[in-house]
TORKOL-4160 file (C-alpha; in steps of 0.2 Angstrom, whole numbers, padded with zeros to 4 digits, m for minus):
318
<pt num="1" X="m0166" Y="m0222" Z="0323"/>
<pt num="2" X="m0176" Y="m0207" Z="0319"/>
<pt num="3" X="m0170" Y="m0204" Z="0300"/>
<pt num="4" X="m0175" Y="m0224" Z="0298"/>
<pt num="5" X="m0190" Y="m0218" Z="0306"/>
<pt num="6" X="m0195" Y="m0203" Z="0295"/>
<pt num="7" X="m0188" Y="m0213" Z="0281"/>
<pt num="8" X="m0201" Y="m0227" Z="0283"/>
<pt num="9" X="m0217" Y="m0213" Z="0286"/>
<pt num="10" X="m0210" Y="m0207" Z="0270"/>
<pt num="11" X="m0210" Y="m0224" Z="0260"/>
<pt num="12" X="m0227" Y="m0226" Z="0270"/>
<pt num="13" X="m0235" Y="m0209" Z="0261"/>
<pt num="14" X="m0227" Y="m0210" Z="0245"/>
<pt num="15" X="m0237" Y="m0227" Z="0242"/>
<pt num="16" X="m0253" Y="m0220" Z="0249"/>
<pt num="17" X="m0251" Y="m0207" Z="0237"/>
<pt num="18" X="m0249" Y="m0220" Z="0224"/>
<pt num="19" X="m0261" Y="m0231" Z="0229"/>
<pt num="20" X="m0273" Y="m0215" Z="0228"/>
<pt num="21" X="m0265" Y="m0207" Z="0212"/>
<pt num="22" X="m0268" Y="m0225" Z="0201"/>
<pt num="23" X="m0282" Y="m0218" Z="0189"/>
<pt num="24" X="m0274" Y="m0202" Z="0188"/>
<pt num="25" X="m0265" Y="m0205" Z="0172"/>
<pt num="26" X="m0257" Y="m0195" Z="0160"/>
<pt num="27" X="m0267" Y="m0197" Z="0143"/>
<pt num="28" X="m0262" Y="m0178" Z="0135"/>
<pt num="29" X="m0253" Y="m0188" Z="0119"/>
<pt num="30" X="m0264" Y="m0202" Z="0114"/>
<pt num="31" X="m0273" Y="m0198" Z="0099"/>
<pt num="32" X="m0292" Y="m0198" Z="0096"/>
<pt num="33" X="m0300" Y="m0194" Z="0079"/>
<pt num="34" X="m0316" Y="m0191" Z="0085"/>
<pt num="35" X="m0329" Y="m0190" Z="0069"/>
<pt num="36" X="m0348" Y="m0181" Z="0080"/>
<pt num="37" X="m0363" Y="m0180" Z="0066"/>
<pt num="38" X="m0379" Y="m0172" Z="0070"/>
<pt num="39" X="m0392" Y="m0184" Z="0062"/>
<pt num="40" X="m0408" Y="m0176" Z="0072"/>
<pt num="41" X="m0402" Y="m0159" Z="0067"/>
<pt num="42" X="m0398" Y="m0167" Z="0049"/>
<pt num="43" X="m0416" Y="m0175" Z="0049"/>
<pt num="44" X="m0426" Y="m0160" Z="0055"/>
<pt num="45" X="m0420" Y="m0150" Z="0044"/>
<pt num="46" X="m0423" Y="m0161" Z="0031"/>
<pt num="47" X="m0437" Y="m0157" Z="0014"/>
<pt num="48" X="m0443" Y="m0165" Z="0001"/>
<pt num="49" X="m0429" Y="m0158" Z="m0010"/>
<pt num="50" X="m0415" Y="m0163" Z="0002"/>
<pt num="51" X="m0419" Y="m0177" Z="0010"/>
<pt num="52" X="m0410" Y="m0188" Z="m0003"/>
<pt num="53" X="m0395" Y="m0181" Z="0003"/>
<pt num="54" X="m0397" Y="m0186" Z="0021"/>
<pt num="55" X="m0401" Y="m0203" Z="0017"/>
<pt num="56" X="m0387" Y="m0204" Z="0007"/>
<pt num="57" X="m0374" Y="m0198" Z="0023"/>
<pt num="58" X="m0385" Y="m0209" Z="0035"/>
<pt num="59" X="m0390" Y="m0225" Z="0026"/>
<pt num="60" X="m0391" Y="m0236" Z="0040"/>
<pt num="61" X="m0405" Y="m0225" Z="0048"/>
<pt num="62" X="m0418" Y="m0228" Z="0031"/>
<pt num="63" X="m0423" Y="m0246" Z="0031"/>
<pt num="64" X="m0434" Y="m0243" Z="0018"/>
<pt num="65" X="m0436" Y="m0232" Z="0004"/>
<pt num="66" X="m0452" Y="m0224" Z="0008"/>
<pt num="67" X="m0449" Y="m0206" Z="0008"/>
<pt num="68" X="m0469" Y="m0201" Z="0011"/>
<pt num="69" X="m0464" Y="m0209" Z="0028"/>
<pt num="70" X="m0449" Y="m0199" Z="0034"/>
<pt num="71" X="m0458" Y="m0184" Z="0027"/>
<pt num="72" X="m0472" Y="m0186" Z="0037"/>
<pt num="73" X="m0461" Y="m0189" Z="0052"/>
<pt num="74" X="m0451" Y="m0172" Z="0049"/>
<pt num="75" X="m0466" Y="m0164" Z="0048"/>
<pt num="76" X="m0476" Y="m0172" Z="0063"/>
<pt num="77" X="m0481" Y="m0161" Z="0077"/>
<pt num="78" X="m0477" Y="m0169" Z="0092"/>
<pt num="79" X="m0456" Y="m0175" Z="0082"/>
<pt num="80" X="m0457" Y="m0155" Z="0078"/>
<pt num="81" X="m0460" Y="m0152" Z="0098"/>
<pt num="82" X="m0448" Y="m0164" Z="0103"/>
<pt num="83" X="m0432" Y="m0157" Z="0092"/>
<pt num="84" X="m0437" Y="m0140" Z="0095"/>
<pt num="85" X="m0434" Y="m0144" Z="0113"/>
<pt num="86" X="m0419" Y="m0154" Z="0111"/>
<pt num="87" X="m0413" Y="m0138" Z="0100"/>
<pt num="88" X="m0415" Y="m0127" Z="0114"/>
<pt num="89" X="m0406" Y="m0138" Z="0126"/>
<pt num="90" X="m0392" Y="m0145" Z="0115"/>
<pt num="91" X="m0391" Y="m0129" Z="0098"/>
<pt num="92" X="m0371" Y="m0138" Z="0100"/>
<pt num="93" X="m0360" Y="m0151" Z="0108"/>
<pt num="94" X="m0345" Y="m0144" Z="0112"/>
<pt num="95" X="m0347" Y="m0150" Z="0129"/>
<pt num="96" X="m0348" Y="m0167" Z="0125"/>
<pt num="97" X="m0333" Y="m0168" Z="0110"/>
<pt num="98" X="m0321" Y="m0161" Z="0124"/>
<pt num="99" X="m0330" Y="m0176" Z="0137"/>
<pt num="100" X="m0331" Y="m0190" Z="0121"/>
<pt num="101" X="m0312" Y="m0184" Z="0119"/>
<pt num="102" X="m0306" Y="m0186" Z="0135"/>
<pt num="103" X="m0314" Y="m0202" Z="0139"/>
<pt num="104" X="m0309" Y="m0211" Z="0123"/>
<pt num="105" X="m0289" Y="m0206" Z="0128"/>
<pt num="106" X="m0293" Y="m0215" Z="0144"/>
<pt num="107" X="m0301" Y="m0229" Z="0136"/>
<pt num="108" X="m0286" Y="m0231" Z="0125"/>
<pt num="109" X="m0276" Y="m0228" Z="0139"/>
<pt num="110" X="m0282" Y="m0246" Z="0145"/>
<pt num="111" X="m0285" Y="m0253" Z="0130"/>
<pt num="112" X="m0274" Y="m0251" Z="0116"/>
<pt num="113" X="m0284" Y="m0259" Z="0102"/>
<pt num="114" X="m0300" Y="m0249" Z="0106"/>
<pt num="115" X="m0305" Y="m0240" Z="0090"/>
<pt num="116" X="m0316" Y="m0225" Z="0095"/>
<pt num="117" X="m0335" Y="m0224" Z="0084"/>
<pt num="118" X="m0341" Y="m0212" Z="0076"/>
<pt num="119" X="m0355" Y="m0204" Z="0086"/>
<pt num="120" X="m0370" Y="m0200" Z="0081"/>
<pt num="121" X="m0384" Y="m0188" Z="0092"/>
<pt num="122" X="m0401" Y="m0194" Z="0086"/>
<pt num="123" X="m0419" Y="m0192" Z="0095"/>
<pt num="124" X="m0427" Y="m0208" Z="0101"/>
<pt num="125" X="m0444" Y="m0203" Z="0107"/>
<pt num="126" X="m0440" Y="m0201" Z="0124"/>
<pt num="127" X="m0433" Y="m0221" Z="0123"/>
<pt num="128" X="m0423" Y="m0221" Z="0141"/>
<pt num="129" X="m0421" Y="m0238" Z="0140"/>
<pt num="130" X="m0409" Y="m0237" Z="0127"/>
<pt num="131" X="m0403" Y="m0218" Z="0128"/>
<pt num="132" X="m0387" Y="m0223" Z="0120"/>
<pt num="133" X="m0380" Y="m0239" Z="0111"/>
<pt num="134" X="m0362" Y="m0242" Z="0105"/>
<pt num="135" X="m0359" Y="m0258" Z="0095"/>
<pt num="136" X="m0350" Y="m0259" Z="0078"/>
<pt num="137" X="m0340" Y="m0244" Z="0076"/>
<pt num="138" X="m0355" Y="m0235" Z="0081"/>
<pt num="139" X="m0361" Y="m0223" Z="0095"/>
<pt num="140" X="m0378" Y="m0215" Z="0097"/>
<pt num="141" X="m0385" Y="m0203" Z="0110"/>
<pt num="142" X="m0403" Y="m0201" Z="0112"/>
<pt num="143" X="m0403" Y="m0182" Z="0115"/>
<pt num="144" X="m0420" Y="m0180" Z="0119"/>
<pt num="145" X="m0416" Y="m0191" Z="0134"/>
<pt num="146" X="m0405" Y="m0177" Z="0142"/>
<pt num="147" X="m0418" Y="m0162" Z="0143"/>
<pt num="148" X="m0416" Y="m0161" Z="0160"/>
<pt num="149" X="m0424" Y="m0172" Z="0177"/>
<pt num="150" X="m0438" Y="m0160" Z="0177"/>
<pt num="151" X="m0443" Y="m0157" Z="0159"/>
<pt num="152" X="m0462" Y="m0161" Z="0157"/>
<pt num="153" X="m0457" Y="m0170" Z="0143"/>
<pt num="154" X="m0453" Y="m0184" Z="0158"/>
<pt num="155" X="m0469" Y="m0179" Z="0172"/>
<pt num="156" X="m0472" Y="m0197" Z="0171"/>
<pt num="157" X="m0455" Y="m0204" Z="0173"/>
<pt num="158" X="m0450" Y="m0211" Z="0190"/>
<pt num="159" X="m0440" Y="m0200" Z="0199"/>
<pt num="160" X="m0428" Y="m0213" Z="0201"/>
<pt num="161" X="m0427" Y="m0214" Z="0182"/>
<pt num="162" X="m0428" Y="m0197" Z="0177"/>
<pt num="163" X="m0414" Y="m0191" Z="0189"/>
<pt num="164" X="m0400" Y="m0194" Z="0177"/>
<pt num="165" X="m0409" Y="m0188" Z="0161"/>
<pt num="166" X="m0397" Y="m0174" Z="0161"/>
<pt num="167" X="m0382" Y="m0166" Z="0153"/>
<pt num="168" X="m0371" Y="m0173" Z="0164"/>
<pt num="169" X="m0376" Y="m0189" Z="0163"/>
<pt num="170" X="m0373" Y="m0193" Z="0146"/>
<pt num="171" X="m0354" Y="m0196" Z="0146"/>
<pt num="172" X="m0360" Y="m0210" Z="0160"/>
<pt num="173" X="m0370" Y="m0218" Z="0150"/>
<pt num="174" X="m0358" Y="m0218" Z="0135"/>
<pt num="175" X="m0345" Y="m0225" Z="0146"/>
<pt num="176" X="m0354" Y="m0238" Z="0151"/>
<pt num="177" X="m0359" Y="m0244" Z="0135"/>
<pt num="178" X="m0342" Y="m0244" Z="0133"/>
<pt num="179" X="m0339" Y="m0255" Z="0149"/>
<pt num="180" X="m0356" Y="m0266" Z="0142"/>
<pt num="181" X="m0346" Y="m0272" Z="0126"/>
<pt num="182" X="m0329" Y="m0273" Z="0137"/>
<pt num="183" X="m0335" Y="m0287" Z="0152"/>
<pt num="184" X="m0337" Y="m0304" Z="0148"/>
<pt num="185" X="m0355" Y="m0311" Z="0149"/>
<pt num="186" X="m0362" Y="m0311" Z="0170"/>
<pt num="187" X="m0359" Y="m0331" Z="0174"/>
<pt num="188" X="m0359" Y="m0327" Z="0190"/>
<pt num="189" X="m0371" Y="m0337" Z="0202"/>
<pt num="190" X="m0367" Y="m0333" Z="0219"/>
<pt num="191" X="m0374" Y="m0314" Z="0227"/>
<pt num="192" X="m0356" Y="m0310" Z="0232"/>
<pt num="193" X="m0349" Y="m0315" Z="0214"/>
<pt num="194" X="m0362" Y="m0304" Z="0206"/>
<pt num="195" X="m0362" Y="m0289" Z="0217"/>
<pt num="196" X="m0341" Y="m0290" Z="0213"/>
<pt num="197" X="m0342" Y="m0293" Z="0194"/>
<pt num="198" X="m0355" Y="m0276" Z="0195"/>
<pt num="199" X="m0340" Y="m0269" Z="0206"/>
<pt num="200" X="m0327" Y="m0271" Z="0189"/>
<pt num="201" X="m0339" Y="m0260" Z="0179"/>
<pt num="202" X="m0339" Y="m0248" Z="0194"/>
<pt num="203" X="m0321" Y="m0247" Z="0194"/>
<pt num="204" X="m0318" Y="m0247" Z="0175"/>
<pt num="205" X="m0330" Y="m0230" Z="0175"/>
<pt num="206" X="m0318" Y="m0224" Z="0189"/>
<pt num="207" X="m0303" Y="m0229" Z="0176"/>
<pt num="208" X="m0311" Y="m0221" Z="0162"/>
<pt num="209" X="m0320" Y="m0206" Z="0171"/>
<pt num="210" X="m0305" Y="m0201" Z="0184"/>
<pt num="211" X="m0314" Y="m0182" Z="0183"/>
<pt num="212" X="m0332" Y="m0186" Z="0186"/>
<pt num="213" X="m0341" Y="m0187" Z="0203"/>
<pt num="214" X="m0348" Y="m0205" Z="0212"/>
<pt num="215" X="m0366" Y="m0198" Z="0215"/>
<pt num="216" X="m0365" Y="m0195" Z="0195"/>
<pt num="217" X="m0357" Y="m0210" Z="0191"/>
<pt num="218" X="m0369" Y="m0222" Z="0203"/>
<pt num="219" X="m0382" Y="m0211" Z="0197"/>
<pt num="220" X="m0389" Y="m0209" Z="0216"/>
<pt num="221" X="m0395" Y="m0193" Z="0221"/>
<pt num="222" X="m0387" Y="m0183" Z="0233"/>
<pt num="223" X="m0397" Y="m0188" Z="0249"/>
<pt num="224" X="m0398" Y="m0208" Z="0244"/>
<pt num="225" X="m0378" Y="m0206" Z="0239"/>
<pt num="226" X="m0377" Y="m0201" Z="0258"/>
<pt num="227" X="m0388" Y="m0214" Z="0263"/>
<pt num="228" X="m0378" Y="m0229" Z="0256"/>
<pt num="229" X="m0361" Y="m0220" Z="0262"/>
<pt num="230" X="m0367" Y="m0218" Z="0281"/>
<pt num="231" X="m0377" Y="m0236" Z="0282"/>
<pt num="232" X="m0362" Y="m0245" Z="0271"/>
<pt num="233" X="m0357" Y="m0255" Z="0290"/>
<pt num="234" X="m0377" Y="m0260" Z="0292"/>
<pt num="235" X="m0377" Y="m0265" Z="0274"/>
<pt num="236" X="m0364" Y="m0277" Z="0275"/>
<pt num="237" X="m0369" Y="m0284" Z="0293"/>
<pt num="238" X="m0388" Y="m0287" Z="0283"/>
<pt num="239" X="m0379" Y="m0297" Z="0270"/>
<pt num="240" X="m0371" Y="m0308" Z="0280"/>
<pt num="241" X="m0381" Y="m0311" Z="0295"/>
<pt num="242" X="m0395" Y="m0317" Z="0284"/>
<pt num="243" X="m0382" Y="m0330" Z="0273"/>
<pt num="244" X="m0384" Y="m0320" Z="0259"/>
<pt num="245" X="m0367" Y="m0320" Z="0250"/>
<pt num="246" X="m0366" Y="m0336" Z="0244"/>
<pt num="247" X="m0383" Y="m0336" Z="0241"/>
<pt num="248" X="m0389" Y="m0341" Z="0221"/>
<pt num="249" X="m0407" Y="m0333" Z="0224"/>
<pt num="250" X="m0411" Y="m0325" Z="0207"/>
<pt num="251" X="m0423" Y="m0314" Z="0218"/>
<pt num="252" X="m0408" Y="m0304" Z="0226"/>
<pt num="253" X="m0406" Y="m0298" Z="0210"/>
<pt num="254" X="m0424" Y="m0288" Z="0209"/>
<pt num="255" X="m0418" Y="m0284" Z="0226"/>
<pt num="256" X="m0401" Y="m0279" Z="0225"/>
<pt num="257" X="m0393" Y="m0277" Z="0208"/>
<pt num="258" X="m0407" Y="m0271" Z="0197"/>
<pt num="259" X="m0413" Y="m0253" Z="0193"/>
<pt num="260" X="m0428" Y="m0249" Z="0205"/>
<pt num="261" X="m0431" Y="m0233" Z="0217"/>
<pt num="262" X="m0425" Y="m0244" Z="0233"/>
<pt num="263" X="m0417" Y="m0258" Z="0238"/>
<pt num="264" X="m0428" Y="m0272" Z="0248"/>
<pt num="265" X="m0422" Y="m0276" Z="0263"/>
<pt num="266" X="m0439" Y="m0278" Z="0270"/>
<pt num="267" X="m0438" Y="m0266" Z="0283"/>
<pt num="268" X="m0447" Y="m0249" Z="0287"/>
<pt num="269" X="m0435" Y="m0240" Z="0280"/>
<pt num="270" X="m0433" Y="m0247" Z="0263"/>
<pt num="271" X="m0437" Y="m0230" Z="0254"/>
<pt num="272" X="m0422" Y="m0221" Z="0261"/>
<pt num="273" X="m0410" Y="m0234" Z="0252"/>
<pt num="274" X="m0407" Y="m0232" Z="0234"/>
<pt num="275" X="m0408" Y="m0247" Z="0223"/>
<pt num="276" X="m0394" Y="m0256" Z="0216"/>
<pt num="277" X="m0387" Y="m0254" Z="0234"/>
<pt num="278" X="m0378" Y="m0273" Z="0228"/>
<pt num="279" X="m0368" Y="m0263" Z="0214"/>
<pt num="280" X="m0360" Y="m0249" Z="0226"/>
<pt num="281" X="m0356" Y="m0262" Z="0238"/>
<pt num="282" X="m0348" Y="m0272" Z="0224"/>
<pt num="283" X="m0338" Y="m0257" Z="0220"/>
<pt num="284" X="m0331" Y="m0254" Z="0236"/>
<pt num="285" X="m0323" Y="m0272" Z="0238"/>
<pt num="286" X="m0316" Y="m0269" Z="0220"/>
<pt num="287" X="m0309" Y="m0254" Z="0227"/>
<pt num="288" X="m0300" Y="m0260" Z="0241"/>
<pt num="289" X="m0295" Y="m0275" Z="0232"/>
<pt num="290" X="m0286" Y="m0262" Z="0219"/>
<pt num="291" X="m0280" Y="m0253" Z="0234"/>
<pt num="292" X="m0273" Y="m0269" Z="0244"/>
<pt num="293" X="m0265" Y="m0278" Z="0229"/>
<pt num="294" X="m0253" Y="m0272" Z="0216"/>
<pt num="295" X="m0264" Y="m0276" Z="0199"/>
<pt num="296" X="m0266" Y="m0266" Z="0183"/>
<pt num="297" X="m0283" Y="m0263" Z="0177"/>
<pt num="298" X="m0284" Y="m0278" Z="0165"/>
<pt num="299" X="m0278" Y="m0289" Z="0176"/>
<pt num="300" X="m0289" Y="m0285" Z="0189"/>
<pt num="301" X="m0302" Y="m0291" Z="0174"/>
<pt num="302" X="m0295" Y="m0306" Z="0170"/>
<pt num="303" X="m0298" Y="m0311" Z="0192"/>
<pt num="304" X="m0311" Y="m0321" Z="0197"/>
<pt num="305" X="m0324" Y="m0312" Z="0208"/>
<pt num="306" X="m0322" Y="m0326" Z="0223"/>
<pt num="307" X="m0300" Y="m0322" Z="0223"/>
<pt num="308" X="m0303" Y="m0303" Z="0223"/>
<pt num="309" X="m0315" Y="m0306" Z="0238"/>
<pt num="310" X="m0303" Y="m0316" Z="0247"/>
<pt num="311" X="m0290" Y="m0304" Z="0245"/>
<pt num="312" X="m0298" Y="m0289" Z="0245"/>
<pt num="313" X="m0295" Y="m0285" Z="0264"/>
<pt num="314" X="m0313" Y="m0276" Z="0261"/>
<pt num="315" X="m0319" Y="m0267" Z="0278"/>
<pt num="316" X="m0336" Y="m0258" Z="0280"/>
<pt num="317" X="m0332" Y="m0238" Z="0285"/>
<pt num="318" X="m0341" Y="m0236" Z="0301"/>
């Protein structure tokens, strides 16, 4: 009785461990050929004399044949600032072609046909609504969008905004354009249906970045991280005593799901909440769907939001 005993705790730890161990995959022997250009270094650096040449390796960057114009923009006061900065911050990426590395092997890990793009660091003017865009066998990063949260270059950014211009952000926001491409259009109408379909994106950065950190992949901060792990319970009871989750409101998106300093409950509190409070709620029923049902990653992307609900088993930690 006692060896069918220890037998059983065995089998019971041996699938925990698996259960918790699923994104930790061997990817050492897939193959990426990763091609990283400079083009603000390229382009700064760039004269009257040579800038032929740069046009010639970055086409797709010269919509028109102007030259007086790009001259003018190397040469500019405030552009020569901005690289200078940038120089300072980033004079390589090393870093990033051992992070771009690492996730591509994951992604191909998942995704067998995914072809990984030749990246391009460019500066954008501070644009941090598109700090990088992937589409078409291209990649760019918006360096100057990474100085670091307190760089004057972002005093009037909003703190919840310029948190994550950082180093470490960037392979987030990589992967998640990534991700973007990946998912299927948002059809969803119901809050619960949403919060879940944000939830796959959530996993899918867990997938393809096993190494980094929730509060860097959520892009919380520390203290609103803690926030949303302590009140997850009270979250949860919100939603449902007020009939929410199969509510269609297109205003618990503002609410809920969009980028904003805090989430709106309407209560006194609302400050101490991070926004998109919706999302990491989404992510934890993903989660403990993956971890009460025996599905492979694109699997759990070809179910629909309401059957991972439904078996999801999801509890609120008190």
């Amino acid at each position: 009785m006692r060896k069918i005993i220890s037998f059983l705790l065995l089998m019971v730890m041996v699938v925990s461990c698996k259960k918790e161990n699923k994104l930790q995959v061997d990817v050492s022997n897939i193959n990426v050929d990763l091609k990283l250009a400079r083009f603000d270094v390229d382009f700064y650096n760039s004269t009257p004399q040579t800038l032929s040449k740069t046009k010639e390796i970055y086409p797709m960057f010269f919509p028109h044949n102007v030259d007086s114009v790009w001259i003018n923009k190397i040469q500019n006061k405030d552009e020569r600032e901005l690289f200078d900065e940038t120089q300072k911050k980033y004079p390589n990426l090393s870093f990033l072609e051992m992070e771009l590395v690492d996730l591509f092997q994951h992604v191909k890990y998942y995704n067998k046909n995914f072809q990984e793009p030749v990246v391009i660091s460019m500066l954008t003017n501070v644009d941090y609504e598109n700090k990088v865009l992937f589409d078409s066998g291209l990649l760019l990063i918006s360096l100057d969008c990474y100085l670091g949260g307190k760089h004057e270059f972002y005093s009037d950014f909003p703190d919840y905004v310029k948190q994550n211009n950082r180093k470490e952000h960037i392979i987030v926001d990589v992967a998640n354009s990534i991700i973007n491409k990946q998912m299927p259009p948002n059809n969803e109408r119901s809050f619960i249906n949403k919060m879940i379909y944000e939830g796959k994106k959530m996993y899918l950065l867990d997938a393809y970045l096993p190494q980094v950190s929730d509060v860097e992949k959520i892009g919380y901060n520390p203290v609103k991280y803690n926030w949303a792990v302590e009140s997850e319970e009270d979250i949860w009871k919100y939603f449902i005593e007020r009939e929410l989750l199969y509510d269609t409101d297109l205003k618990l998106n503002k609410r809920f799901l969009d980028i904003a300093p805090f989430s709106k409950f309407y209560l006194g509190e609302d400050n101490l909440s991070p926004g998109r409070i919706g999302v990491w709620i989404g992510w934890q029923i993903v989660r403990s769907f993956m971890q009460n049902n025996d599905v492979s990653l694109p699997e759990l992307l070809q179910t629909e939001e309401d059957i991972i609900f439904k078996k999801s088993k999801y509890k609120p930690k008190r």
